[in-house]
Chimera marker file (.cmm) of the C-alpha trace (Angstrom):
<marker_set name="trace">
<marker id="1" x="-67.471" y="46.995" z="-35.533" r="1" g="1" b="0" radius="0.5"/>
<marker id="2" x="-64.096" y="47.862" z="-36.460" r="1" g="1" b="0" radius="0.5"/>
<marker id="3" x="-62.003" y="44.633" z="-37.466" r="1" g="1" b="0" radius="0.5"/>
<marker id="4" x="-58.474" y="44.345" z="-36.066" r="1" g="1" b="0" radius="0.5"/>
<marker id="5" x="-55.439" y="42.822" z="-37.553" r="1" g="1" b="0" radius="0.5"/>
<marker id="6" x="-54.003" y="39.996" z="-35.431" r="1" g="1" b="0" radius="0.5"/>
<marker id="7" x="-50.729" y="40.143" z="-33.398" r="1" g="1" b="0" radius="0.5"/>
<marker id="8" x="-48.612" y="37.996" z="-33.702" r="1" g="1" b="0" radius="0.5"/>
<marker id="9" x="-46.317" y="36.806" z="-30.416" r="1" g="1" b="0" radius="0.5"/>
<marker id="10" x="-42.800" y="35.389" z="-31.029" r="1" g="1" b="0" radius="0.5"/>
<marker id="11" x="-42.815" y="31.606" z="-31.364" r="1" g="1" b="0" radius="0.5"/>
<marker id="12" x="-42.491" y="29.622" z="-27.803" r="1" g="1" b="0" radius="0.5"/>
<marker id="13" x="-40.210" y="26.789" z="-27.880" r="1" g="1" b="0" radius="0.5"/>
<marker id="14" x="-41.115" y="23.200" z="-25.904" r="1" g="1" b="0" radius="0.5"/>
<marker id="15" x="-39.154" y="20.737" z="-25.417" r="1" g="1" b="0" radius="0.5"/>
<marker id="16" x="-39.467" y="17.250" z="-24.403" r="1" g="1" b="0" radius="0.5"/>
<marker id="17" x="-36.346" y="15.783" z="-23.395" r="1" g="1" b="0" radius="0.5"/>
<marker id="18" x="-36.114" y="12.090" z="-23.193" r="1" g="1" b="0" radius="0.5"/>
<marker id="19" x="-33.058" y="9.802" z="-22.095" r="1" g="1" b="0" radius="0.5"/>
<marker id="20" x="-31.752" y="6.968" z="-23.306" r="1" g="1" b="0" radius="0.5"/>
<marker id="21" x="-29.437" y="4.727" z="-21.068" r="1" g="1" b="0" radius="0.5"/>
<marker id="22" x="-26.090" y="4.128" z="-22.936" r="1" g="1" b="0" radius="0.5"/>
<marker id="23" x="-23.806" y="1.712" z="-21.192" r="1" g="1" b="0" radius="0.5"/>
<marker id="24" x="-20.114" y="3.129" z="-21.004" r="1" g="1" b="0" radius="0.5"/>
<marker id="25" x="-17.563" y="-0.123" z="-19.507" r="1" g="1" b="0" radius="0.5"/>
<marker id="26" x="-14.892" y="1.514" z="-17.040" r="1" g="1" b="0" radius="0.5"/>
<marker id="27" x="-12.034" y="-0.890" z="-16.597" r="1" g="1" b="0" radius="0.5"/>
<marker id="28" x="-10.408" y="-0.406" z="-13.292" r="1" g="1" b="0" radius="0.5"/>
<marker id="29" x="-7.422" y="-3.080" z="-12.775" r="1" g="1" b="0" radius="0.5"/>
<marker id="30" x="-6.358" y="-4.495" z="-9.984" r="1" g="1" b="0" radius="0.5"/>
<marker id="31" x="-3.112" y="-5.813" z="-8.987" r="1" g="1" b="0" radius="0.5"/>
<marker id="32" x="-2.388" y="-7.848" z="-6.079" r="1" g="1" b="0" radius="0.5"/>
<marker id="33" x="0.604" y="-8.223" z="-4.593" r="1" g="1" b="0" radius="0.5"/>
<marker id="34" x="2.453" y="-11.121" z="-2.390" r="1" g="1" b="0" radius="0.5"/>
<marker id="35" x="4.745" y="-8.954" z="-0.371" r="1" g="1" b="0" radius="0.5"/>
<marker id="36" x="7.193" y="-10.981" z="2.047" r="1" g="1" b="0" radius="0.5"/>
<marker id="37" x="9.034" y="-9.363" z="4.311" r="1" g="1" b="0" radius="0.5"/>
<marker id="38" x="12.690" y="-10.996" z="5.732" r="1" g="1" b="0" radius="0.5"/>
<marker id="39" x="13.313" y="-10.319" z="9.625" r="1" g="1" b="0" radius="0.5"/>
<marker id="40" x="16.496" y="-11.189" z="10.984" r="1" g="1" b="0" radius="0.5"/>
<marker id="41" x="16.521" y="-13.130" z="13.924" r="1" g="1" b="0" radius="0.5"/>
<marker id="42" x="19.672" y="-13.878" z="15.424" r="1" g="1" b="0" radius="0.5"/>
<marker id="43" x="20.531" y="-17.310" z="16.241" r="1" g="1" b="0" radius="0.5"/>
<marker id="44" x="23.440" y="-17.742" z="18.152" r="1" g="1" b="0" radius="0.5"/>
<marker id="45" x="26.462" y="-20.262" z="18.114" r="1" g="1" b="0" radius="0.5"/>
<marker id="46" x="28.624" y="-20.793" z="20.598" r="1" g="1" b="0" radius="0.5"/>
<marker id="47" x="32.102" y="-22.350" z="19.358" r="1" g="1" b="0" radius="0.5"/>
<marker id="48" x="34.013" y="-23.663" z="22.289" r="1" g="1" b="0" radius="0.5"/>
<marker id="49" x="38.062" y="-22.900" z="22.653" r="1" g="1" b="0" radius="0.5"/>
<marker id="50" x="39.897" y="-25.350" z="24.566" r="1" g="1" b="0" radius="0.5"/>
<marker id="51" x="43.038" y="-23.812" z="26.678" r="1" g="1" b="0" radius="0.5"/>
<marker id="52" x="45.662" y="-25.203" z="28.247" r="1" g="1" b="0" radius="0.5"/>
<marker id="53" x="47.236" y="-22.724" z="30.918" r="1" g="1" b="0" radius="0.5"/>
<marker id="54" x="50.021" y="-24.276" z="33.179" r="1" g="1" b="0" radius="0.5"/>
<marker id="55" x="49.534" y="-22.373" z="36.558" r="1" g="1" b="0" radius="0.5"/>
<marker id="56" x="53.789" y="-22.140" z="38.203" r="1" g="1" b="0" radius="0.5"/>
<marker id="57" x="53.694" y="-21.456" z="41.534" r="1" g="1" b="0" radius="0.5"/>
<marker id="58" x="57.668" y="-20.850" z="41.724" r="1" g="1" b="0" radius="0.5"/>
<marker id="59" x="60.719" y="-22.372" z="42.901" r="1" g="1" b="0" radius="0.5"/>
<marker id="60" x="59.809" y="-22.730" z="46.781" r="1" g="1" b="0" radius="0.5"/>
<marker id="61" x="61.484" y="-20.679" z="48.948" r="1" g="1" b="0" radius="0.5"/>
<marker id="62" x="60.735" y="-22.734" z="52.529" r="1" g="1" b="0" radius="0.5"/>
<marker id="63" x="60.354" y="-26.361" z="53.539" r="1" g="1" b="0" radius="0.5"/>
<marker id="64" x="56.499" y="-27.152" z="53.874" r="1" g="1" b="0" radius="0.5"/>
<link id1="1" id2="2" r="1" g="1" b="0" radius="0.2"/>
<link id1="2" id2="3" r="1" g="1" b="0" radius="0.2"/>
<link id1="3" id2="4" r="1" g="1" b="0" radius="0.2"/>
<link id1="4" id2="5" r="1" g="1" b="0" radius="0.2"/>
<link id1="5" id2="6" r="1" g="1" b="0" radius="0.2"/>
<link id1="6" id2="7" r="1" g="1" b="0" radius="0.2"/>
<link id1="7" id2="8" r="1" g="1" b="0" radius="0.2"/>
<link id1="8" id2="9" r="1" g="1" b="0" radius="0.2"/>
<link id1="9" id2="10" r="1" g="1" b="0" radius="0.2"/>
<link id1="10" id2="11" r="1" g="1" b="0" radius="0.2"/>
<link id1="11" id2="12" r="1" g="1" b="0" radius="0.2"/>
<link id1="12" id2="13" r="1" g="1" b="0" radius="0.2"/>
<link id1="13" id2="14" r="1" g="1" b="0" radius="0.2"/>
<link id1="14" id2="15" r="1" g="1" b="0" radius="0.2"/>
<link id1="15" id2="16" r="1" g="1" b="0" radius="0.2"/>
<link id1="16" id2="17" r="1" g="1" b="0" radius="0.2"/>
<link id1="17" id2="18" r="1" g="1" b="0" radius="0.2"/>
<link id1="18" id2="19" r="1" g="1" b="0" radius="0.2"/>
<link id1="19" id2="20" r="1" g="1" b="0" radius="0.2"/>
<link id1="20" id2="21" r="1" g="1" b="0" radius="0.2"/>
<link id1="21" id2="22" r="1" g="1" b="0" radius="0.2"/>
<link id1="22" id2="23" r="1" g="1" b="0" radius="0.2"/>
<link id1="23" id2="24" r="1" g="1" b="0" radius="0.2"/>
<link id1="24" id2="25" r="1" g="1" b="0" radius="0.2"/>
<link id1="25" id2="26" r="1" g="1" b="0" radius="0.2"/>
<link id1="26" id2="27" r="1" g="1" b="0" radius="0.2"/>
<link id1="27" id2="28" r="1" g="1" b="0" radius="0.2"/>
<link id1="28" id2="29" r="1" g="1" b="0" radius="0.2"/>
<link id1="29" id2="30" r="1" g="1" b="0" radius="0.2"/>
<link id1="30" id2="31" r="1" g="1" b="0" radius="0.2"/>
<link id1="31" id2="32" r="1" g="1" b="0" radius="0.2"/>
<link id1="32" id2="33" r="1" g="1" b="0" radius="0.2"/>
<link id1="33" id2="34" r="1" g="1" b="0" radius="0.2"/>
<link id1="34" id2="35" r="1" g="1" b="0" radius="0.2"/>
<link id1="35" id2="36" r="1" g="1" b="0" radius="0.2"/>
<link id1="36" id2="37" r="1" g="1" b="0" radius="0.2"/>
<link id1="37" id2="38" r="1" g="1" b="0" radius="0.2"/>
<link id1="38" id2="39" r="1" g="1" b="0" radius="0.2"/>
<link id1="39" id2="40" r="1" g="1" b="0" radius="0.2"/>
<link id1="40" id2="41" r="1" g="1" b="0" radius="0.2"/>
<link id1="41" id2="42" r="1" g="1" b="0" radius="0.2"/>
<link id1="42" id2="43" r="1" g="1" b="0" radius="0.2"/>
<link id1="43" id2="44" r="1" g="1" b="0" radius="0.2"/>
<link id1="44" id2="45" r="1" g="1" b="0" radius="0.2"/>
<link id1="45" id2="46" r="1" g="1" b="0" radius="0.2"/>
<link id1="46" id2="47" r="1" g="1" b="0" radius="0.2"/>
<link id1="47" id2="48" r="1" g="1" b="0" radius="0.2"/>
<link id1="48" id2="49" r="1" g="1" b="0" radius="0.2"/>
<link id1="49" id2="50" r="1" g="1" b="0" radius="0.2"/>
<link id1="50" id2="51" r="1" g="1" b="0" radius="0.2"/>
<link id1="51" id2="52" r="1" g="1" b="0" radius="0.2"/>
<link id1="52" id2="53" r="1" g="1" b="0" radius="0.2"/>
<link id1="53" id2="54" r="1" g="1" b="0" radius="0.2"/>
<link id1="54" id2="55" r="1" g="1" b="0" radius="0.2"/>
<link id1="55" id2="56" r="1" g="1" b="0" radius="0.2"/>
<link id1="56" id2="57" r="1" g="1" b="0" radius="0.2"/>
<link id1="57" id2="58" r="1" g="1" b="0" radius="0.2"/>
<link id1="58" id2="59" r="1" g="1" b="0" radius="0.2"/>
<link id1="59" id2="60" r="1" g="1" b="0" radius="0.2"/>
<link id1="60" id2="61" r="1" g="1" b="0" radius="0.2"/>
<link id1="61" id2="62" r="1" g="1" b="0" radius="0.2"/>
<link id1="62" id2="63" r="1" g="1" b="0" radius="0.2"/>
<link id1="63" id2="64" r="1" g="1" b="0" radius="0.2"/>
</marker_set>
């Protein structure tokens, strides 16, 4: 019986991973706007000119 020496491997590495919530707080603001918008709409006014015209029909020229 002939006696052997041992081998030896390289080491093997485990790993157990475990995880661990963390809570991170994004802030996301908001900003709300009131937004009001102007529209012209015409109104209209009517301003009323008084005239006087004086209509001449001429000397006449023959009896009537």
């Amino acid at each position: 019986m002939s006696s052997c020496r041992p081998v030896i491997c390289p080491p093997q590495c485990r790993i157990n991973n475990c995880v661990i919530p963390r809570m991170v707080p994004y802030i996301h603001p908001v900003v709300f706007i009131n937004r009001l918008t102007i529209v012209n709409v015409p109104r209209h006014f009517f301003l009323p000119i008084n005239r006087t015209v004086i209509v001449d029909p001429g000397c006449p020229t023959t009896c009537s």
